[in-house]
N, C-alpha and C positions, 0 to 999 in steps of 0.2 A: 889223390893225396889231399887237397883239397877240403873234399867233401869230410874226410876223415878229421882235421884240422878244424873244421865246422863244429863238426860233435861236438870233440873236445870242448872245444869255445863253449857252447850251448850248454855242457855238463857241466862244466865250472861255472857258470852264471847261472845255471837252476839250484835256486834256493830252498823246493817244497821239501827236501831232505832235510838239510836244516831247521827250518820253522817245524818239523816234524817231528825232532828230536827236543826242540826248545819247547812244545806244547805238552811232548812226553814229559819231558825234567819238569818242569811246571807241576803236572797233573800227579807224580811222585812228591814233589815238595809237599803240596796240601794235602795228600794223603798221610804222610809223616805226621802235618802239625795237627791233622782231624785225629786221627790213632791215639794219637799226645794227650791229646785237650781229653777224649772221652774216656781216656785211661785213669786218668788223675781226677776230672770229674766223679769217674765211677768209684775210684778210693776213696775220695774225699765222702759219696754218697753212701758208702758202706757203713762210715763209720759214723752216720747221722743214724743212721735206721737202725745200727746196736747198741748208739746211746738212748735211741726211743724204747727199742725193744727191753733196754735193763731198766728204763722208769717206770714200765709196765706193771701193772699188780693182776696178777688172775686172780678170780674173784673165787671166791671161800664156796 
């Protein structure tokens, strides 16, 4: 009975589950805000390159 009592104890004080999850959540966060930025980045960059492309003159 004991020894089973131990576990328990030992299971509830082992934290590597936790920090485990906290590094997963983490590593999901910056992946949201990376997706974000290069989304909006890449909009933003589209519409640089089709106001270049409409100043453009082909040549005669």
């Amino acid at each position: 009975m004991q020894k089973t009592l131990d576990l328990i104890r030992a299971f509830a004080r082992d934290e590597d589950g936790a920090t485990a999850i906290e590094y997963g959540l983490l590593a999901a966060l910056i992946s949201v805000v990376i997706i974000g930025s290069v989304t909006l980045v890449g909009t933003q960059l589209d519409g640089v390159f089709n106001y270049v492309q409409g100043k453009l003159v082909t040549p005669a």
